[in-house]
C-alpha positions, 0 to 999 in steps of 0.5 A: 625808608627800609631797605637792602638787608632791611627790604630782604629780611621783611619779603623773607618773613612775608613769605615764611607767614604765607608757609604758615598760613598754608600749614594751618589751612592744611592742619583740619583735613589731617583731623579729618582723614585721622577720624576715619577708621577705614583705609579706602581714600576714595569712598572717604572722600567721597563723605558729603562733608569731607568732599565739601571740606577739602573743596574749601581747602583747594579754593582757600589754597589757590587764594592763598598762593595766587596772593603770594604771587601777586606779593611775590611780584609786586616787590619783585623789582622794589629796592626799598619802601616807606614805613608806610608800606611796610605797615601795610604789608603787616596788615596784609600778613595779618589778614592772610593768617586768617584766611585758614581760620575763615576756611575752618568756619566756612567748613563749620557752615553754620547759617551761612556764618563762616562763608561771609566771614571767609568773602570777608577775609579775603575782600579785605585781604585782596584790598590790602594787597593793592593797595600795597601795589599803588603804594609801589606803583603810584599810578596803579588804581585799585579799579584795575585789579580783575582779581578785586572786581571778582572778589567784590562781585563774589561777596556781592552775589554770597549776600544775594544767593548764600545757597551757591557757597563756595562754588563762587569763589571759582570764578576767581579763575576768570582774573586771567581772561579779564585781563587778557580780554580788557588789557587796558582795564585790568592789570593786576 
């Protein structure tokens, strides 16, 4: 069992790796705006392809921390876990620091390549963290993460209907009125 300073020191490297995986998910828009030579921000913006770039940026950034939250809160009252825990939190690490990697090549776009790369990524991610959740919590079940479901049924409609791309992943943003609609279903 890991636990006390043990138990601190693994939340405060998870948190530092989520710092990290933002900074690398912010490092390709300083290219981006390095390349242009004019100041005007706002016809920079609005480039086709930079708007594109920083939407996948603002979707990968609010997946990224809202993971951190539901990390933050699953261990919010923990006092110790297993090894087992601990390992799969290292999985979850892992899989959290390719999510900029997935967002660089679903900038790139190529024959929809990176966008299923990118569901993939963060499916995997968002299975990882609840199962870390039911390894705390014995009686949670991953069917009650709305967040799960809509990542599922974002990489099920990806497959389907690849011309929507990123636009998707905003229906993420529904995981709070699912929950407050299906309080007995849904309690991630």
């Amino acid at each position: 069992m890991i636990k006390k300073d043990e138990l601190s020191r693994t939340l405060a490297f998870s948190d530092a790796v989520v710092a990290v995986a933002l900074t690398l998910l912010v490092l390709p828009l300083t290219d981006i705006f390095s390349k242009e030579k004019h100041i005007d921000l706002l016809n920079t913006m609005t480039l086709s392809t930079i708007l594109s770039s920083f939407m996948s940026f603002l979707v990968s950034f609010f997946v990224i921390y809202s993971f951190w939250v539901a990390h933050r809160h699953i261990f919010s009252s923990v006092r110790e876990i297993s090894k087992k825990t601990d390992t799969l939190n290292a999985w979850w690490l892992f899989t959290l620091v390719l999510i900029p990697a997935a967002t660089a090549m679903n900038w790139a776009n190529i024959h929809n390549q990176g966008m299923y790369v990118y569901s993939l990524v963060i499916l995997i991610n968002s299975l990882i963290l609840q199962r870390l959740k039911a390894s705390i919590n014995g009686s949670y079940k991953l069917y009650n993460s709305s967040m799960l479901i809509l990542m599922f049924l974002s990489f099920m409609i990806l497959l389907f209907f690849p011309n929507i791309g990123y636009k998707v992943y905003f229906s993420l943003f529904f995981s709070g009125v699912m929950q407050r609609l299906f309080p007995n279903i849904f309690y991630d």
